[in-house]
N, C-alpha and C positions, 0 to 999 in steps of 0.2 A: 722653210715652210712655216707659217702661221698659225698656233696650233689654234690660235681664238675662235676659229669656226667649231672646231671640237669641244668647247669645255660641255661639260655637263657630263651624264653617264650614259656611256657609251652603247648599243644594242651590242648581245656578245652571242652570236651564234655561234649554238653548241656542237654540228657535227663540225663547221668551218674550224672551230677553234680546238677540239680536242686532238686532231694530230700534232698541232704546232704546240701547243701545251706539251703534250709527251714528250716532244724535242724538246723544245725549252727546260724542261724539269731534269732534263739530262745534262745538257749547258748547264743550267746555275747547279749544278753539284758538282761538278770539275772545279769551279771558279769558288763556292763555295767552300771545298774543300784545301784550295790553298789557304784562303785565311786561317780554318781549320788548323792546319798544319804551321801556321807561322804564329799564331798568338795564343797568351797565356788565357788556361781555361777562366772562366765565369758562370756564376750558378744559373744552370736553365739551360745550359747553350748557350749565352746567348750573345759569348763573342764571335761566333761564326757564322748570326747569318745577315739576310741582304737587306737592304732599306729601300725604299721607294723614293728616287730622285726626278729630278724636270726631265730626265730623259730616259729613264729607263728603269733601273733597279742596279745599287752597286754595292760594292762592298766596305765602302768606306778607307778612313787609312788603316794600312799591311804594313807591321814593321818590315822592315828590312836593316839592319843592324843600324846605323844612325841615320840613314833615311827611310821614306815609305813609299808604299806605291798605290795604286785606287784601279780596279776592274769592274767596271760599269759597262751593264746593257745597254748601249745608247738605239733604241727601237728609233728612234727618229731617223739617224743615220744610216739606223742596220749594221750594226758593227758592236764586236765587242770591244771596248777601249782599254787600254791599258796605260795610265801616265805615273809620270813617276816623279817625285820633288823637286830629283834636278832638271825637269823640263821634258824628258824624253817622253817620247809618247809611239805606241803600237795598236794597230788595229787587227782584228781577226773578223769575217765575214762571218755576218748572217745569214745564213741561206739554208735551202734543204744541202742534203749530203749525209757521210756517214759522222758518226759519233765520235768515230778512233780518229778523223782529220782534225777534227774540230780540237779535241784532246792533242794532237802532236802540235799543233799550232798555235794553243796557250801554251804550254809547255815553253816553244822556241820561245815564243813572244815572252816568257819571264826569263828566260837564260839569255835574251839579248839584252835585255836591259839590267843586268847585274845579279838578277834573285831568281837565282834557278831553284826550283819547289820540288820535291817529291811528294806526293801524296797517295794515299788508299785507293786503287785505281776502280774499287767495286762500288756499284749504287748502294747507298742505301734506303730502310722502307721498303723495295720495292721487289716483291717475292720470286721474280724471276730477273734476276741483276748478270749482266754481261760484263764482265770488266771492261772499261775507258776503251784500250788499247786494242780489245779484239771483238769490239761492236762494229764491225764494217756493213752493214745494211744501209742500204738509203732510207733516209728517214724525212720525210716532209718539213717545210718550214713556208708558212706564209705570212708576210713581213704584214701585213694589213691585217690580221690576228689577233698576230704579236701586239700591234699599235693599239689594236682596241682593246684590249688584256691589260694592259699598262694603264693606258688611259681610265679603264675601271677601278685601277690598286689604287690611284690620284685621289677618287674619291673618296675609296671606302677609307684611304688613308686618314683622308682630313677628318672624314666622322669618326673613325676609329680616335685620333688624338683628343678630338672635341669628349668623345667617351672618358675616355681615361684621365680628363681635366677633376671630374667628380670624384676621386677616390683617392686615403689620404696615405691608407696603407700599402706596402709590396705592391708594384704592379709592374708588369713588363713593357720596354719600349712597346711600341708597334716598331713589329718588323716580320720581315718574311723567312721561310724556312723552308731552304732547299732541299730539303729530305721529303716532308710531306708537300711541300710547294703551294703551301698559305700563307696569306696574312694573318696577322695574327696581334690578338692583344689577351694580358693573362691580371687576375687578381686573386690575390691569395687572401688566406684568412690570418695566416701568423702563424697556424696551428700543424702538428707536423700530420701528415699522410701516415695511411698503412703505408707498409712495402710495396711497391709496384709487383705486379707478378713476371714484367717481361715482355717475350716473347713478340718483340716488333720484329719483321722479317728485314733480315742485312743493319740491326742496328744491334749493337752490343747494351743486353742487359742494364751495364753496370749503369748509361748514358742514360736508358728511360726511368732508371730509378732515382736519378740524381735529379733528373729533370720532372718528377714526379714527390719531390721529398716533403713538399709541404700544399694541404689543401688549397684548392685553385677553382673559380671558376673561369672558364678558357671561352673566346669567342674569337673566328676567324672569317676567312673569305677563300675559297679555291674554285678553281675552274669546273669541278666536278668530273667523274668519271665512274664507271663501272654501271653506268647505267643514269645518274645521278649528275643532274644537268646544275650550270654555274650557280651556287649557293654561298652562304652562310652559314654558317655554324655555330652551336654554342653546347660546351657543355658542362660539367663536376665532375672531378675526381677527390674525394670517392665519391661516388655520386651518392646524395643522399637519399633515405627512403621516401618516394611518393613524388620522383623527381621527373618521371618521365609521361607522369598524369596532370604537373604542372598546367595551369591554365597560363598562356604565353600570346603575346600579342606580335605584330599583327596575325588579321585572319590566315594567310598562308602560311603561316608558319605549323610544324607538325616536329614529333617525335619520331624520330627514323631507329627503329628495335634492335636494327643490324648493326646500326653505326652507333647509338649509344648516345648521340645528342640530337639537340632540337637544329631541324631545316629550316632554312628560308631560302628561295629561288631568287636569284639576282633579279630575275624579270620583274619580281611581284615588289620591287623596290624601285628598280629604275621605272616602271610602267605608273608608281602611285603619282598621287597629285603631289606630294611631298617627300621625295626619297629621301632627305636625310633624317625627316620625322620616322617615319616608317622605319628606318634599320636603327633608331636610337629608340624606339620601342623593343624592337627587338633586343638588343643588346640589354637595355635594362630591365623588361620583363625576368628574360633567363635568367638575369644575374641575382634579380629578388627573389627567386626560385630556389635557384642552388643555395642561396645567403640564408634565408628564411627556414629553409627546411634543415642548413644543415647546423642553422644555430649562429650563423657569425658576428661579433660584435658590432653593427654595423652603423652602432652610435659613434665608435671609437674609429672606425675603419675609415667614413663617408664625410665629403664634404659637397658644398654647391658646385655646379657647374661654373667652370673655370672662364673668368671675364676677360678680354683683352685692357692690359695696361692697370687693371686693379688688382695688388695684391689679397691673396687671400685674409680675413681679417683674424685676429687671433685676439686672445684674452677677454 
């Protein structure tokens, strides 16, 4: 299939997509949790989570004692893949069903090709977690969703990289994170954070303090839930004083009091005359916000936006 008819940003209806999201965020923390489970930690997390590829979202190379293996969403195909260096390769369906088939079936799927995985069989994040194995409810999945879900991380992806071209200090790839099941891109100041106080439901303390250890302004992308249709996000920890009265561009954009950072609706992006203008307003507004207030060096920190083929210049 030809995705050329698709490119651009996708419409992402919210009740069509919020079931299949809920699945889906269940799928990539099985799959996220083997990497989890087979490689050596890195600060942030941020050897465990998923990237945004031409087909889906995968996990990149998984040691596997001197070869690796790669578990990618393929949404084009509908299938989860599973290949491995010496050539082998497994598929597991995309489809509705329960949660514990889906789990027995990666499972096989890595103990036939050599790497058999034990992992944490409980969600995390997520305040009512079913362990893997004894989720047996039907659960929805609609592959035409899923495609336009994907298809939107494509974008915010590219803008997201294009962002993170300007900044000289600490910043996190872009990548996705199956716990909270964002995109995600992060800029620190150097400087170290208070202690985190905690208290994420089904994640261990020790993970959000370590992933919290140094000042951050944080800006992502998720499908939305709990009321709170597909958005953007951006926020500070610690959030600085007078951060949530910030004047923030574009017009749709608003401080959400519950959540603790500033909204933007995918819609009031994909619908401008210029989305990627519009969400690199955003993205940089926030970030002069949290920087500005909370003091960051950001003579020492900033550079220009990142040019194809010209190095950055120095001295």
């Amino acid at each position: 299939m030809s995705m050329a008819a698709n490119d651009g940003w996708p419409e992402l209806d919210f009740k069509a997509l919020q079931p299949t999201a809920e699945t889906l965020r269940l799928m990539t923390q099985i799959v996220g949790k083997v990497r989890l489970a087979r490689t050596p930690w890195v600060n942030h997390s941020w050897h465990v989570t998923l990237h945004v590829s031409a087909r889906g979202l995968t996990t990149s190379l998984v040691p596997n004692g001197g070869s690796a293996f790669e578990l990618e969403f393929d949404f084009i195909a509908g299938a989860l893949v599973v290949r491995t260096t010496g050539g082998d390769e497994r598929r597991v369906p995309l489809a509705p069903g329960a949660i514990a088939d889906f789990y027995a079936q990666v499972m096989a799927a890595l103990a036939s090709i050599g790497a058999p995985t034990t992992i944490d069989p409980t969600p995390n994040e997520m305040p009512e977690a079913i362990a893997f194995p004894h989720d047996t409810a039907p659960r929805p999945y609609d592959p035409t969703a899923a495609r336009a879900f994907w298809r939107a991380l494509v974008q915010v992806d590219r803008v997201f990289h294009r962002f993170r071209t300007g900044f000289l200090g600490k910043v996190s790839p872009v990548h996705f994170f199956w716990g909270s099941f964002d995109l995600a891109v992060t800029r620190f100041s150097g400087r170290r954070a208070p202690l985190h106080p905690g208290g994420v439901p089904h994640l261990p303390d020790a993970v959000v303090r370590e992933a919290y250890s140094h000042e951050v302004s944080s800006a992502g992308f998720w499908p939305g839930g709990g009321g709170v249709e597909p958005s953007f996000y951006s926020y500070a920890y610690p959030a600085p004083a007078g951060f949530a009265a910030a004047k923030v561009a574009p017009p749709a954009a608003r401080f959400d009091a519950a959540l603790g950072e500033f909204l933007l609706p995918y819609e009031a992006v994909r619908s401008a005359a210029d989305p990627d203008a519009a969400l690199l307003a955003f993205l940089q507004s926030t970030y002069d916000a949290a920087a500005d207030l909370a003091g960051w060096d950001r003579a020492a920190l900033e550079c220009a936006e990142g040019r194809i083929g010209v190095p950055r210049p120095v001295g």
